[in-house]
C-alpha positions in Angstrom: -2.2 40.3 4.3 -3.4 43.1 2.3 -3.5 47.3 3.5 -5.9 49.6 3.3 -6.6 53.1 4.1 -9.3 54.3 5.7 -11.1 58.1 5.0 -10.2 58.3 9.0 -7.0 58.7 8.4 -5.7 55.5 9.4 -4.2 52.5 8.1 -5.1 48.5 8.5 -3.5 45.1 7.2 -5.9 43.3 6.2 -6.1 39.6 6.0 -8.7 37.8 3.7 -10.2 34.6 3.3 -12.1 34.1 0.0 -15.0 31.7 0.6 -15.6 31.9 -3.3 -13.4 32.1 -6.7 -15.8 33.7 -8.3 -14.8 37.0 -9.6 -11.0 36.6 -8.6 -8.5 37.1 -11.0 -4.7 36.7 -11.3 -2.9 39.1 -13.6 1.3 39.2 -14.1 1.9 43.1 -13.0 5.5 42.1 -14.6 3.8 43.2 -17.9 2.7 46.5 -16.7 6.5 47.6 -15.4 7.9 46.0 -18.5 6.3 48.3 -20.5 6.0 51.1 -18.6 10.0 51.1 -18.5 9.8 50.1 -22.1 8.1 53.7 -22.5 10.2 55.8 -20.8 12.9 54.8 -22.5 10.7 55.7 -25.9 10.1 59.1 -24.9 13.2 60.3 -23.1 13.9 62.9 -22.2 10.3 63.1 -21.2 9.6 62.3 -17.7 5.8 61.7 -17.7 4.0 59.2 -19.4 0.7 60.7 -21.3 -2.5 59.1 -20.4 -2.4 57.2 -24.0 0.7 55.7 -23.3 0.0 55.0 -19.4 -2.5 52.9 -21.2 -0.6 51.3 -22.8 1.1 49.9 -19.8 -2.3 48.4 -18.3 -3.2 46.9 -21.6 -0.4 44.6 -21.4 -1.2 43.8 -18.1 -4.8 43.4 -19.0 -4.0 41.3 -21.2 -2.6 38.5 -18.8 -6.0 38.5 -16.6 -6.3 34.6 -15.9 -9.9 33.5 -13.6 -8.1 32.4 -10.4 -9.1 28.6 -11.0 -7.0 28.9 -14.7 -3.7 29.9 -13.3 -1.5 27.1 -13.7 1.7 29.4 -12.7 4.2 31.0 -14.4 4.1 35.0 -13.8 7.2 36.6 -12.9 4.9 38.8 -10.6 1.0 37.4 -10.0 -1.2 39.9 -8.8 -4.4 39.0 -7.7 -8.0 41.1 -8.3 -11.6 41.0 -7.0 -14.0 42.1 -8.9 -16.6 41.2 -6.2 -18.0 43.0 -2.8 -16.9 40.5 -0.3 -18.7 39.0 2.2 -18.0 39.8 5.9 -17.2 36.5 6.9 -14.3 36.4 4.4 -12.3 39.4 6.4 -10.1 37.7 8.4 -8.2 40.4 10.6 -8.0 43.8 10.3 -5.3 45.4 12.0 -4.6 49.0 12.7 -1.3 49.9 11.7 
């Protein structure tokens, strides 16, 4: 189950049910703290990352972005996008927290 926020001030788990792998993606966000840490140890004593080097950090993420259907496994930590509006049908429960 996912969360979400909503503009009203609230918040809701979310559970979804993908009719369709189209547009779903699994990335390893393992790659992104790697070198996010990686970084902060470059530029100590800095304590902010600039917006070059944030980059950085989502590159190497990027740059694990399997289609859903190609992911054989293997990421120390899968993360999964949607790069599609989804279909009503496909929320499953939403649930105010």
């Amino acid at each position: 189950m996912g969360a979400m926020y909503s503009c009203l001030g609230k918040n809701y788990a979310v559970a979804i049910k993908l009719r369709y792998a189209n547009e779903v993606y699994v990335a390893d966000d393992a790659k992104f703290e790697e070198t996010r840490q990686q970084l902060f140890q470059e530029i100590a004593p800095r304590e902010r990352l600039t917006d070059a080097e944030l980059n950085r950090a989502y590159a190497a993420r990027g740059a694990t972005i399997l289609p859903i259907t190609e992911y054989k496994g293997g990421y120390q930590n899968p993360i999964v996008l949607i790069n599609r509006e989804l279909e009503f049908e496909e929320i499953d429960r939403l649930i105010e927290i």
